[in-house]
N, C-alpha and C positions, 0 to 999 in steps of 0.2 A: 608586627609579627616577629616572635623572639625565635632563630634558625634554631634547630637541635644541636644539640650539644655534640660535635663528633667522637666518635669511640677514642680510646686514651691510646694515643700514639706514646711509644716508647720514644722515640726519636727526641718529641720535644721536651723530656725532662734535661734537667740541669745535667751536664755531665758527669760530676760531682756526684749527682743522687742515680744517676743512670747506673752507673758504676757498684754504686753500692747496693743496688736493687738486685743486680747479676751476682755480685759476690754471697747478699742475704741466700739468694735460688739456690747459688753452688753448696751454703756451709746447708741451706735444708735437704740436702742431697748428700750430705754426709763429705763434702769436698775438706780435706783437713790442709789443703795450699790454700783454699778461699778462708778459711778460718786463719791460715795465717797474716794471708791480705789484711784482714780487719782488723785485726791484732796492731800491726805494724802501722794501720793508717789510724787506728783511735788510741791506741796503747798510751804512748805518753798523757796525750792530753785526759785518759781515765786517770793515769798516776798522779795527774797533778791538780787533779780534782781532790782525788783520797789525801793529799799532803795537806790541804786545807778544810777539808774536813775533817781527817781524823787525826792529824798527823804522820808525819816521816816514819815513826818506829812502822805503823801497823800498815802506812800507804801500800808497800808495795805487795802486801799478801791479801789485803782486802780487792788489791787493784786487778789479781790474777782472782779471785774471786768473782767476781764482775762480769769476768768473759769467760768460765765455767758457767755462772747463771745462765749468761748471753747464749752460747753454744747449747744449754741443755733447754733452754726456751727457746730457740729460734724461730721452731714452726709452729711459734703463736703469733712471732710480726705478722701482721698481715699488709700490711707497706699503707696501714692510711696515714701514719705522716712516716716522716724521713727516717731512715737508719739512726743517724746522729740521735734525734730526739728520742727514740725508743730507748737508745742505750743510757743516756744520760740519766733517763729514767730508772733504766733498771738498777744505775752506779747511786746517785741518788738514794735509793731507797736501800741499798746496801749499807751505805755510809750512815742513813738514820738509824739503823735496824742496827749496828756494829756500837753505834754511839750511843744507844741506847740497853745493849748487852753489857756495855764498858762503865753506865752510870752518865755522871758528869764529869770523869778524866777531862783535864785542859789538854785540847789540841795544840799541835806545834803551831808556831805560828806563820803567817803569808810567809812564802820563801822569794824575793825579787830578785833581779839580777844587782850580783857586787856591785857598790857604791863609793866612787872613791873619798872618800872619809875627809881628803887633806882638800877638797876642793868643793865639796857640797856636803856640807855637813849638815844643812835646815834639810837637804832632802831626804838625808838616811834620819834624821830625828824624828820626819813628818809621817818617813814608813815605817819604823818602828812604833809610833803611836798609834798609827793604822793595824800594826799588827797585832796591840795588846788591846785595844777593842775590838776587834772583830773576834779576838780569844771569847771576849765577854757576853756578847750576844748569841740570844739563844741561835741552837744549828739551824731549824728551818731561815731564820733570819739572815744568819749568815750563808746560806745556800742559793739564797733568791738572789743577793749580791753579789754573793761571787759569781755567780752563772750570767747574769746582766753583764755586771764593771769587766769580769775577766776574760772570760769566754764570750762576751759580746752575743745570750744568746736573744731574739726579741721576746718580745711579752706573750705573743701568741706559741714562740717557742716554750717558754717559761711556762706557761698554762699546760702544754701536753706534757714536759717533765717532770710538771710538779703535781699533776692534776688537778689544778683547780682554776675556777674561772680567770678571764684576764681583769675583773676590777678586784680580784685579792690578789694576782699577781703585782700589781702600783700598790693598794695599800699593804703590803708587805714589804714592799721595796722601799717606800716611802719610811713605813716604822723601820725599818734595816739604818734608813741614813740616817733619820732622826734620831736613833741610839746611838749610832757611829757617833757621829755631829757632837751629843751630847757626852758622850766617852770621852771623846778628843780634848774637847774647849770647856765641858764641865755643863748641867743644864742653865738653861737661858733664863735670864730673871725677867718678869712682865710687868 
């Protein structure tokens, strides 16, 4: 005998998502301090999304772009998944849609934290290699990757940002590395 499912206690969400559910209520209520809240806690990490996708010049107007969408869509979240994945979403699709008004302009490239030069020199070479292919691979390709490798998001996450199922979420991720891979080292002879 499978017990019913109890009604959705707020309590036992994550706190994390708890929070963001309250703040989503407060900006669909017109609160402009809760639209600050979300600003301040997703802001960066949308800017540093836009930096690698579209690059630095255009990052930071596309990035305020993003949460004018966010604010003027808000009261279509309907909270079936999380805050985070909605907006990623909505950034996401901004950054295609930007990158595709712009043509094929070369993105800036991954920005890492300074690398001291005099002491690890294989590792600033290894990220500079990294950064001139991922220039080269198409944007969906390189969005599915960076969203996995940098922002660590999971695949089931990656299916709601990206919308599509989670077995083309892997083989996209899969063809992402395989380009990278083959970028890097040059393709493999058989």
């Amino acid at each position: 005998m499978n017990p019913a499912k109890p009604p959705h206690d707020p309590s036992d969400e994550e706190p994390d998502h708890q929070t963001d559910r309250l703040l989503v209520q407060a900006c669909q209520l017109g609160d402009r301090d809760a639209q600050r809240r979300l600003y301040e806690k997703y802001g960066e990490r949308i800017f540093r999304l836009m930096v690698r996708m579209v690059g630095r010049q255009d990052a930071a107007d596309l990035a305020q772009q993003v949460f004018l969408q966010v604010y003027r869509k808000i009261h279509q979240f309907s909270g079936k998944s999380k805050f985070g994945t909605w907006l990623y979403r909505v950034a996401v699709n901004e950054a295609l849609q930007h990158r595709r008004r712009k043509q094929s302009r070369p993105s800036q490239p991954l920005q890492f934290e300074p690398v001291n030069k005099t002491n690890d020199t294989d590792a600033y070479e290894k990220k500079e290699s990294l950064e001139h292919a991922l220039a080269r691979i198409e944007p969906e390709l390189r969005v599915i990757f960076l969203l996995r490798e940098i922002d660590h998001l999971s695949y089931a996450q990656l299916a709601d940002v990206l919308e599509i199922p989670a077995g083309t979420v892997a083989s996209r991720l899969n063809r992402a590395r395989r380009e990278l891979r083959e970028s890097i080292s040059g393709p493999e002879i058989e």
